[in-house]
N, C-alpha and C positions, 0 to 999 in steps of 0.2 A: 199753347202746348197743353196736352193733357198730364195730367196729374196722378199716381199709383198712389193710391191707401196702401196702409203699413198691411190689410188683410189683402189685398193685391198680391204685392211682394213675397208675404208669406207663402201664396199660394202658388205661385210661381215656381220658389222653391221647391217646397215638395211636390209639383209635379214634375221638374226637373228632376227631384230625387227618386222618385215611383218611375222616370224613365232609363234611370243609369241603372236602379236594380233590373231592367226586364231585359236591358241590351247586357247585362254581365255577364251570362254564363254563351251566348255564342259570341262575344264579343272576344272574350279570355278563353274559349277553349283551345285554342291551339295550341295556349301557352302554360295549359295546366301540369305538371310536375305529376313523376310516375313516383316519386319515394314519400308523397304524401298515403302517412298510414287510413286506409280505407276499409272499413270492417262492415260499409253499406252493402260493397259488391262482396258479396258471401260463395260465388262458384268454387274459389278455390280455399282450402282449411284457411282457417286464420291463424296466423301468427303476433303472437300481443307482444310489444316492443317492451324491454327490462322494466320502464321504468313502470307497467302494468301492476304491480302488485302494491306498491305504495300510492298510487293514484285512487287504487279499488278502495283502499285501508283508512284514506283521509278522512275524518270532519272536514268541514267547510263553514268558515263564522261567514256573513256578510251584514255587513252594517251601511243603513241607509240615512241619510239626510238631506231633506230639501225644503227652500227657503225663498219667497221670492225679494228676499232683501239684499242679495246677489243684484238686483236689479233698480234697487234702492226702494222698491213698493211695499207694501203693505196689508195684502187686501186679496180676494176672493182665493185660491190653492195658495195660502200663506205659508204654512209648514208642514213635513210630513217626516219621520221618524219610523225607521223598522230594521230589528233586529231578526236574522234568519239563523240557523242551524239547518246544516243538512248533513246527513248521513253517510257513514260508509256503506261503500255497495252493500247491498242483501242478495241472497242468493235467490229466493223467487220471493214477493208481496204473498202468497198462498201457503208456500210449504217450511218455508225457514222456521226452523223452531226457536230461534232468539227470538219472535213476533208472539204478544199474546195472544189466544187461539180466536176469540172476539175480533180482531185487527185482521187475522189469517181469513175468517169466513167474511168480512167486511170485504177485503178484498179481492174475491175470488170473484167479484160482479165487478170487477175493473182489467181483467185480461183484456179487453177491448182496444184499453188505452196505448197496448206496448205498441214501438215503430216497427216493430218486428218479428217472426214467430218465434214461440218458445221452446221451438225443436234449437234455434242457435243461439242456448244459453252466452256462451262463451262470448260472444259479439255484446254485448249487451250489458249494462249498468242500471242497476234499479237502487234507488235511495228514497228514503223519509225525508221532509223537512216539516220544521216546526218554525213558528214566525211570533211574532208580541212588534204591534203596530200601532201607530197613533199618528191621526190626520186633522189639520183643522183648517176652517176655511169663514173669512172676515167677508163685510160689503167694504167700496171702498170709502164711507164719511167712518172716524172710528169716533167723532165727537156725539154723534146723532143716537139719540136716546130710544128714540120712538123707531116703530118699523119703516122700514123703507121700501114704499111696493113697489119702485123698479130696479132694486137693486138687491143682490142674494140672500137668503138667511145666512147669520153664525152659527157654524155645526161645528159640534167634532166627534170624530169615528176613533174609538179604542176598540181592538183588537188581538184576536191572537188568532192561530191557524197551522194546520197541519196537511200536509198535502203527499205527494209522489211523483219523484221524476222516472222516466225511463226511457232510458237515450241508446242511441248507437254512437260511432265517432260523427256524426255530419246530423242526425235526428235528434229530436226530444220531443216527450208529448209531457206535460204537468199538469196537476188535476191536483185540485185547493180547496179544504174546506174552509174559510173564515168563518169565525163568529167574536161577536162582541157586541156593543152599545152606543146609540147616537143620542147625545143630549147632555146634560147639566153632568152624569156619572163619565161621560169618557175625559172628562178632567181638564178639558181644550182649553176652557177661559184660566184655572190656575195655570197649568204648562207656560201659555202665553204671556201672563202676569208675571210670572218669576221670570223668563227670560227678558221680558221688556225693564222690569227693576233691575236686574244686572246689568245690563247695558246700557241703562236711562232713559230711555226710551217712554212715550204718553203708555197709558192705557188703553184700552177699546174701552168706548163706556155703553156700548148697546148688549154687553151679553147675557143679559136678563131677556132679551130676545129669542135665545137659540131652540132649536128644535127641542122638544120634548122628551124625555127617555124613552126610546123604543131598542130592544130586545133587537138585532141585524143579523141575519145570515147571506154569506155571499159563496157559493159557487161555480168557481172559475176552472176552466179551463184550457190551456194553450198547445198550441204545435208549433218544434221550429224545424226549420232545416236550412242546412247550411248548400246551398244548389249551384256555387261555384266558388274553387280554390285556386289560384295562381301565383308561382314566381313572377314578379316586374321586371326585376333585376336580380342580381346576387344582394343578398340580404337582405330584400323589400320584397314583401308578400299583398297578398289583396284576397279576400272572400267578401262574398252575400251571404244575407242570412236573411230568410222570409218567415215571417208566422201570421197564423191564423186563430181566433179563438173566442169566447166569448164569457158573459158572466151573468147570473142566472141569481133572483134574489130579490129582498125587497130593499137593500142597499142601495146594489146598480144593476140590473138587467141591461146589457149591450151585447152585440156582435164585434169583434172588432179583425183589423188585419194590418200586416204594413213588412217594413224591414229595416237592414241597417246593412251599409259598407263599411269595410274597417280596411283599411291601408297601414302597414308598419313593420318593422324588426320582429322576425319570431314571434306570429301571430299565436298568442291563445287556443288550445284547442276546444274552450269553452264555445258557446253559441251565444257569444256578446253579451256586448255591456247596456245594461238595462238602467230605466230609471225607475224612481218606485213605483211598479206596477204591479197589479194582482196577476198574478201565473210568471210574473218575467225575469223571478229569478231565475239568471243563466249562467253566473261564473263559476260556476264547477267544473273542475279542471279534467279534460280527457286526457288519453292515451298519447304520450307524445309532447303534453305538455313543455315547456319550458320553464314553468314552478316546481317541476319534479326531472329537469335535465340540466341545473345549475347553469340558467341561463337568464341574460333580463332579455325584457322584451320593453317595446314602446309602440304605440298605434294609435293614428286617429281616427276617428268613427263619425257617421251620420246617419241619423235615423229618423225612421217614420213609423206613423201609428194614427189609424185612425177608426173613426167608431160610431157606428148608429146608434144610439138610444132609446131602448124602449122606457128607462125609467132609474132616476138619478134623485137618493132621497135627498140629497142636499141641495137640489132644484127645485123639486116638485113637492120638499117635506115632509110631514108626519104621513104614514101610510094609514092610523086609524084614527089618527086625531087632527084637530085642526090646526093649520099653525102656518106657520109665513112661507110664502113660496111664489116662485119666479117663474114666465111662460121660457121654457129652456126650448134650445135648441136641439135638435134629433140626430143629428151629424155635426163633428166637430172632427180635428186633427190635428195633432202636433209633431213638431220635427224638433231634435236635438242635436248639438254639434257637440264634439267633446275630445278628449286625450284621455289615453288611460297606457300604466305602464307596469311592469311585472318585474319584483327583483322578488330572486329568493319564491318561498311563497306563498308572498304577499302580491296584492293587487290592485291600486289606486285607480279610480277614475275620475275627470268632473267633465259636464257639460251642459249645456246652457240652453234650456228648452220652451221652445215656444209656440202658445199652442192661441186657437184660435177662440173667439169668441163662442161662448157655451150658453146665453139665455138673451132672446129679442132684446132686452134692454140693456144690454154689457157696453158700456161706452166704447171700452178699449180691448182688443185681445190682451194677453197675458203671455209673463215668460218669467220663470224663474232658474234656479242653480240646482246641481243635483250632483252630490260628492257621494262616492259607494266606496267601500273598503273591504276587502275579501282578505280570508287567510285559513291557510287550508293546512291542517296538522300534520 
C-alpha cells in the first residue's frame, strides 16, 4: 500500500479547497437571495439600510494572537501579536478636511486603489487604519547554542503601520505602510523570556544568534471580493471571498492570492476572518451587519493563501550584513479551519492553521492557532 506524507494530505486539501471556491458562485447562483443589500450593482440609486449611519461612525479595535503552542510546538512562526485600529468612514482620502493637508496630497497618488469610481460616493466606505505588531520566529533545537545551518535563523519583526481600506458592500482594496525593526531592538527574545517564565516553560538559549538590527519597510497591498452569496436554508447562509495581492520590501517581497468559504447564521457582512496577515485585516463591519442589527451570528470558515517569494528576511537574513540564513522555498501555502461568532459588537474567532514547508531543509510543515477579537464602537 502506499503511503500520504502529512504534505500530501495537506495538499490535497487545499486543492480540494481552491476547487469548492471556483464551483461556488455557478454552483449557488440559482440560490442566491434578492434582499441581500448590493451596492456593487450601482444602475439603480442606492438606498443604505438604517443601520448605515452607525456602521459609517464606528472605530473598529481588532486584536490578534498566534502561537504555535496551540499545537504543542515550539519553533519556527512561534508567535505573533498585533493590535489594529481602524477608522470611521472619511468622506474622501483627498478632500476631507478632518485629514492633515500632508496625508490629503499623500493620498491623492492612491485614487487608483478605490473598487469603484468617485462619481458613487454614496456606495462606498473609505477608513485609516493604524496597526503596532510583533513577530517572532525560533529553529526547532532551543538548547543549541551555536548556529544551525539547516535549520532557520531567530528573528523578530516589531512594527507598526498605517494604511487604507476602501470598500463597497462585496469589494475592498487595502494598501499598508509597515515600518519598524528586525533584530536584538524588536524585543522577541525578552517578549519570549517573560512569557516562557510565567508559565515555566525552558528558555531558547540560541538568541545571541538572531538577525542583526536592520531598519524594515514592507509595502503591502490586497484585493478582496466577495463573488458569491447564498441562502442554504432559512437561517444558514454561505459566501466566497477571493483576494489577490502582494508585498514589496526588504522584509518580505511576495505575490500572493487565495480565498475563504464561510457557512453560518447571519453571516458578517465584513470580507472574513483573517489570520495575522499584512493587508488581511477584514473585520469591519458593512451595511446590514448583524453587530449593528441586534443580532448574534455563528459561522464556520476555510481558507486559503498562498505565495511566491521573491524574498523573506527571516529566511534569506541580513539584507546588508552578514548573518545566518536558510536556502527557502519560493512558493509555499497554508489553509485554516476555524469558527468565529458575533454577539453584540463583538467578534470572536479561532482557527487552526497549517501551512507548509517554507526552506529545503524544514523537516516538518508547520501549523499553529490564530484567536482575533474585533469590536466596533
Amino acid at each position: 500500500m502506499f503511503r500520504t506524507t502529512s504534505d500530501q494530505r495537506f495538499t490535497s486539501i487545499t486543492c480540494a479547497l481552491l476547487c469548492a471556491l471556483l464551483a461556488a458562485p455557478s454552483a449557488l447562483k440559482a440560490e442566491e437571495t434578492d434582499d441581500v443589500f448590493d451596492i456593487n450593482n450601482l444602475a439603480e440609486p442606492v438606498v443604505l439600510p438604517d443601520n448605515a449611519p452607525d456602521v459609517r461612525q464606528s472605530w473598529t479595535l481588532n486584536l490578534y494572537f498566534e502561537n504555535d503552542l496551540f499545537n504543542d510546538t515550539d519553533q519556527q512562526y512561534t508567535n505573533g501579536v498585533r493590535v489594529s485600529w481602524i477608522s470611521p468612514d472619511i468622506l474622501s482620502f483627498v478632500d476631507d478636511a478632518n485629514l492633515p493637508i500632508w496625508i490629503r496630497r499623500v493620498n491623492t497618488y492612491l485614487t487608483p486603489f478605490d473598487p469603484v469610481p468617485f462619481d458613487q460616493q454614496q456606495a462606498v466606505s473609505r477608513r485609516l487604519i493604524f496597526s503596532l505588531g510583533q513577530k517572532m520566529f525560533t529553529p526547532e533545537d532551543r538548547l543549541l547554542t551555536e548556529v544551525d545551518p539547516n535549520d532557520r535563523p531567530y528573528a523578530g519583526w516589531l512594527y507598526a503601520g498605517m494604511g487604507y481600506h476602501t470598500r463597497s458592500q462585496h469589494k475592498m482594496n487595502s494598501f499598508e505602510v509597515n515600518l519598524g525593526v528586525v533584530g536584538p531592538a524588536a524585543l522577541a527574545k525578552e517578549a519570549q523570556d517573560i512569557v516562557h517564565d510565567l508559565r515555566g516553560f525552558d528558555r531558547f538559549d540560541g538568541w545571541d544568534n538572531q538577525l542583526k538590527n536592520e531598519l524594515g519597510i514592507q509595502l503591502v497591498y490586497e484585493h478582496k471580493n466577495r463573488i458569491a452569496r447564498a441562502s442554504l436554508f432559512p437561517g444558514m447562509e454561505f459566501d466566497a471571498i477571493v483576494h489577490a495581492g502582494g508585498s514589496l520590501g526588504n522584509v518580505a517581497t511576495y505575490v500572493n492570492t487565495g480565498g475563504q468559504i464561510r457557512i453560518g447564521k447571519n453571516l458578517p457582512s465584513d470580507l472574513g476572518t483573517s489570520a495575522l496577515r499584512a493587508g488581511g485585516d477584514s473585520s469591519v463591519p458593512g451595511f446590514g451587519d448583524p453587530r449593528f442589527d441586534n443580532q448574534w451570528s455563528v459561522h464556520g470558515f476555510m481558507s486559503f493563501d498562498g505565495r511566491f517569494v521573491v524574498r523573506d528576511i527571516f529566511l534569506d537574513g541580513n539584507t546588508w550584513r552578514d548573518s545566518h540564513s536558510v536556502d527557502k522555498r519560493h512558493a509555499f501555502a497554508e489553509a485554516s479551519f476555524g469558527l468565529a461568532g458575533t454577539y453584540e459588537r463583538w467578534k470572536l474567532s479561532y482557527a487552526r492553521v497549517y501551512r507548509t514547508k517554507q526552506f529545503r531543509t524544514q523537516r516538518n510543515s508547520h501549523n499553529f492557532g490564530s484567536i482575533a477579537l474585533s469590536y466596533s464602537l
